[in-house]
C-alpha positions as CSV (number, residue, x, y, z in Angstrom):
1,X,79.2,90.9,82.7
2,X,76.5,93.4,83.0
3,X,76.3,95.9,85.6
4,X,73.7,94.3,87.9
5,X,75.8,91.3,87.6
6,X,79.5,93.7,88.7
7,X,77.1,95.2,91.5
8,X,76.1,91.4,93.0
9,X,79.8,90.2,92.2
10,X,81.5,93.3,94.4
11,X,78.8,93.1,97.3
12,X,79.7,89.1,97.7
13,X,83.4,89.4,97.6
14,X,83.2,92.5,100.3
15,X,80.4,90.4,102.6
16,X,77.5,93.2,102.2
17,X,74.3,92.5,102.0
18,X,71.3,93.7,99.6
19,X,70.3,95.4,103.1
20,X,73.3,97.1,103.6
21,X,73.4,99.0,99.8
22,X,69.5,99.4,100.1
23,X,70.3,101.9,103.4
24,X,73.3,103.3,101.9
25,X,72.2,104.5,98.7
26,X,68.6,105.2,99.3
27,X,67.1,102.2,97.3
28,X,64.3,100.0,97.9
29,X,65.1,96.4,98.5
30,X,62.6,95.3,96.0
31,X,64.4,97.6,93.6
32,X,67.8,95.7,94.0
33,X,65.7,92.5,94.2
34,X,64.5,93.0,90.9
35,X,67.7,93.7,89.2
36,X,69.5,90.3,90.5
37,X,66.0,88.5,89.5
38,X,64.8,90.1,86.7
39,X,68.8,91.5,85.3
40,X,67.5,95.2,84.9
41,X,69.7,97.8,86.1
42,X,69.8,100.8,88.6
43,X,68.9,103.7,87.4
44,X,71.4,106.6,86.3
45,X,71.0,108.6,89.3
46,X,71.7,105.7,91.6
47,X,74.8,104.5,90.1
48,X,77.4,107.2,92.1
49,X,75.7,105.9,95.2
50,X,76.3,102.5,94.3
51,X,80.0,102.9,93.1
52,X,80.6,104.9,96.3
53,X,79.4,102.4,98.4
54,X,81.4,99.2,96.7
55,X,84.2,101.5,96.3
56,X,84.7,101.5,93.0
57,X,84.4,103.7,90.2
58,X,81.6,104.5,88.3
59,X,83.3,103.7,85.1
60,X,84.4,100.2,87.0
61,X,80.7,99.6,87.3
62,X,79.3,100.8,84.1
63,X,82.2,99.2,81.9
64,X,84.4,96.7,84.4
65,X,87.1,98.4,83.2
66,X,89.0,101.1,85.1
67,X,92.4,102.0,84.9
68,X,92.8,103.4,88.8
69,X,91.0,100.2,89.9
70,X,94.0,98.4,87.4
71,X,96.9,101.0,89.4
72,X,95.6,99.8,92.4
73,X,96.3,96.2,92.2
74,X,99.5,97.2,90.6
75,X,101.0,99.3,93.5
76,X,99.9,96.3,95.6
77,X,102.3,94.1,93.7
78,X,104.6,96.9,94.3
79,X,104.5,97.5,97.9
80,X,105.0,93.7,98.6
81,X,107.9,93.7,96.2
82,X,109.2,97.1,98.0
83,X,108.7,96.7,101.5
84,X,109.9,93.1,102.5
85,X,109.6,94.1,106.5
86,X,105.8,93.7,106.0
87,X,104.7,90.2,107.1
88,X,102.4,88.1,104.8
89,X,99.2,88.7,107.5
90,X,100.0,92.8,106.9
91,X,100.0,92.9,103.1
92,X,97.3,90.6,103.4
93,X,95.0,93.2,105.8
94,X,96.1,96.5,103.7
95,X,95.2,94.5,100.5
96,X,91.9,93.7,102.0
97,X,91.4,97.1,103.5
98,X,91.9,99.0,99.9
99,X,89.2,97.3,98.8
100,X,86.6,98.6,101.1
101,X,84.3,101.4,100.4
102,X,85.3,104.0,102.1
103,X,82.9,104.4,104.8
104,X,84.0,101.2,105.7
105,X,87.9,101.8,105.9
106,X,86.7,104.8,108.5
107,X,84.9,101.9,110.6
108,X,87.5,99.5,110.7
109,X,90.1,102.1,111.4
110,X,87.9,103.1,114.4
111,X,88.0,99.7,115.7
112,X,91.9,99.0,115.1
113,X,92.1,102.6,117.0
114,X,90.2,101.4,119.9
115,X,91.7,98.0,120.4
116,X,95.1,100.2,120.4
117,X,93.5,102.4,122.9
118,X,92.7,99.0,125.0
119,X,96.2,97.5,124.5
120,X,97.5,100.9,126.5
121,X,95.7,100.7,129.6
């Protein structure tokens, strides 16, 4: 798999949009068109933007290999092996939630925050 290929593979299993990375990582649309419709690839000084944003490595995206993205799944097995009090639907949410970018995770936890908040008054 190349690395335009990894990039268009991550951004469809996390729901984000060409539009979303464009404004992220300072890229022009057509830029990211071309590499899904032509199979170039970002430039070097665009790839740590990109890996931040998908929230993987920039090894992960270069190579598809990574050994922390490996560690990950890993202690995933482990905490559902560990922790048998968590129900199916909360393993299921923090698997989901580790995969996020990070600026992401921050929104989400803003929103589980609030609806807390909400459930108080």
């Amino acid at each position: 798999m190349t690395i335009s290929q990894r990039i268009f593979a991550l951004m469809e299993s996390r729901g984000l949009s060409q539009k979303d990375l464009a404004k992220y990582a300072g890229i022009s649309p057509a830029a990211i068109t071309s590499w899904k419709k032509r199979h170039t690839t970002p430039s070097a000084d665009k790839i740590a933007k990109i890996s931040e944003f998908l929230g993987v490595s920039e090894r992960y995206l270069l190579t598809g290999s990574d050994e922390t993205f490996s560690e990950n799944v890993l202690l995933m097995e482990d905490i559902a092996e560990i922790s048998p009090q968590l129900s199916k639907s909360e393993l299921r949410l923090l698997k989901l939630f580790r995969v996020l970018p990070e600026f992401e995770q921050g929104r989400i936890l803003g929103i589980v925050e609030s609806a807390v908040d909400n459930c108080k008054l």
